[in-house]
N, C-alpha and C positions, 0 to 999 in steps of 0.2 A: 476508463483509463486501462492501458493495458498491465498485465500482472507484472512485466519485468519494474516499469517506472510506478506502479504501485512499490516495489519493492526497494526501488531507489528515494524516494520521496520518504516512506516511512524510517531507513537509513541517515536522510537526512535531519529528519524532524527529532531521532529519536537519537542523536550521536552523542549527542554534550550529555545529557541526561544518563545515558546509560554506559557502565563499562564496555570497552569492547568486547567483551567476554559473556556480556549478557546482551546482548544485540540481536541473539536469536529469536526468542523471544516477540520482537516488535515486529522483527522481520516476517515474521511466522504469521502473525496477526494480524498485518496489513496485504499479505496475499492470501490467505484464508479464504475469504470471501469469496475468489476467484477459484482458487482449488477447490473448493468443495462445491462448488456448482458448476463449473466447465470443465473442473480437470478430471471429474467422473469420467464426464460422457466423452472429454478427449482420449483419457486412458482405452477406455471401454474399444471407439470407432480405432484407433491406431493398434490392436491388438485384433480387431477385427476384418480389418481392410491390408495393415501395414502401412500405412499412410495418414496424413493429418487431413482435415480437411479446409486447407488453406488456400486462398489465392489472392488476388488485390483487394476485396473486398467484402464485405463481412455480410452484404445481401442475399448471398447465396445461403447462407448459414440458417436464416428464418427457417426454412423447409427443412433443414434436414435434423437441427435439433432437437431430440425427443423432449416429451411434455416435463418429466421430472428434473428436468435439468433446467426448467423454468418456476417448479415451485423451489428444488434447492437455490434459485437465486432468491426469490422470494423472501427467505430465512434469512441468508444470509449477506443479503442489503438492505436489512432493515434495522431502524436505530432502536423500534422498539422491542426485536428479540435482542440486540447488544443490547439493550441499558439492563434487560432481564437478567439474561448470562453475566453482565459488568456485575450486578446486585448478588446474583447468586453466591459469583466464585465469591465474591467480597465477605458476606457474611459466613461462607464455608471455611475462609483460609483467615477470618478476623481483621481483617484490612485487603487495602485496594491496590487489586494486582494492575497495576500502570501500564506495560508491558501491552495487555489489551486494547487500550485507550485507540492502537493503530488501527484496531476494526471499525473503529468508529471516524477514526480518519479518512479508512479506504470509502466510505460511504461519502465523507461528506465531498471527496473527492469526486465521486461518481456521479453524482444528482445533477451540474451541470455539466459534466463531459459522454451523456449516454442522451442521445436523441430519442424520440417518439418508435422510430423505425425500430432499433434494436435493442430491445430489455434497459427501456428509464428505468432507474431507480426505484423500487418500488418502496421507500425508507418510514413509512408510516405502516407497512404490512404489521399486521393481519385488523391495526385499525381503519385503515381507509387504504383506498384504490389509486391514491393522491400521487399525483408524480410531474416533477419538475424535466423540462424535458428542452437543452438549449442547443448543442451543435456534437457532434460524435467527438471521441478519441482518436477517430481513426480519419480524420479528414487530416491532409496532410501539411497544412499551415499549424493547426491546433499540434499535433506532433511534435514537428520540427520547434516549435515554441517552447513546449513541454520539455522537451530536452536538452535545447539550448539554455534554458532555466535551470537543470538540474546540474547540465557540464557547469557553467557559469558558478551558481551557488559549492558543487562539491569543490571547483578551484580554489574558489575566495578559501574552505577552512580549511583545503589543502596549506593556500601559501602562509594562512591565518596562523597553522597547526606551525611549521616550520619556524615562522616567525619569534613565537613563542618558547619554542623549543631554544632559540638561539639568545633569544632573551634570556631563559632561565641558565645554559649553560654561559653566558658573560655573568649574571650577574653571580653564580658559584662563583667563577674564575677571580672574580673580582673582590668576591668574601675572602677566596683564600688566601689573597696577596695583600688584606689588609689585617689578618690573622696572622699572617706570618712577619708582619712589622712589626 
């Protein structure tokens, strides 16, 4: 999946749950994954060239992606360095930092939206070679579905949110005028 609707998704997943004020956080850790394994080698080639290396399609990409930017995905799409890292911070900070749960999201996310052709999931790393491998992110039915899912759902607790909001401001309104009988 790609990092924007990684970032949308974990927004979604993680809205009711967290203040908006801590939303950072999940945001952080459901595009992680992405950032620290593509957005190296993107920083690196666009400081090098001045240009991204983009076009319709992501098969051109095989060749020109250095090797370390396939063990950095290695690390970190894999559930057994997160449950590592989830266990660490946990017994460092004495309870469980939630916040990261999105890393493991962005994974389960990945496993079947990253085909054979371009870096499956490797989410058993460094235990096994194991990889689940069903139809790209980047095919553009799978897309357009993706984010018609996301519009659709962010609407509903847009009108949800409003709803509620109007609920609670009658039902004030409605306390104060039987307060003031």
């Amino acid at each position: 999946m790609d990092i924007f609707a990684h970032g949308l998704w974990t927004g979604l997943i993680f809205n009711r749950q967290i203040k908006k004020k801590k939303i950072f956080w999940p945001i952080f850790f459901g595009v992680a994954p992405d950032i620290f394994s593509f957005g190296i080698y993107l920083t690196v080639y666009f400081f090098m060239s001045g240009s991204l290396p983009f076009n319709n399609s992501t098969d051109h990409l095989n060749t020109l992606i250095p090797r370390y930017t396939d063990i950095l995905y290695n690390f970190t799409h894999s559930f057994v360095i997160f449950a590592f890292v989830f266990l660490v911070i946990w017994l460092w900070i004495k309870k469980p930092f939630w916040p990261i749960l999105a890393w493991g999201i962005h994974i389960i996310f990945d496993i079947p939206l990253h085909n054979i052709e371009f870096f499956p999931t490797p989410f058993l790393f460094p235990l096994s070679d194991f990889k689940i491998t069903f139809v790209s992110w980047s095919n553009p039915y799978i897309m357009f579905i993706n984010y018609s899912l996301l519009a659709i759902l962010y609407f509903i607790i847009f009108v949800n949110r409003n709803k509620i909001k109007k609920l609670a401001a009658s039902l004030r309104e409605s306390y104060k005028i039987k307060k003031e009988k």
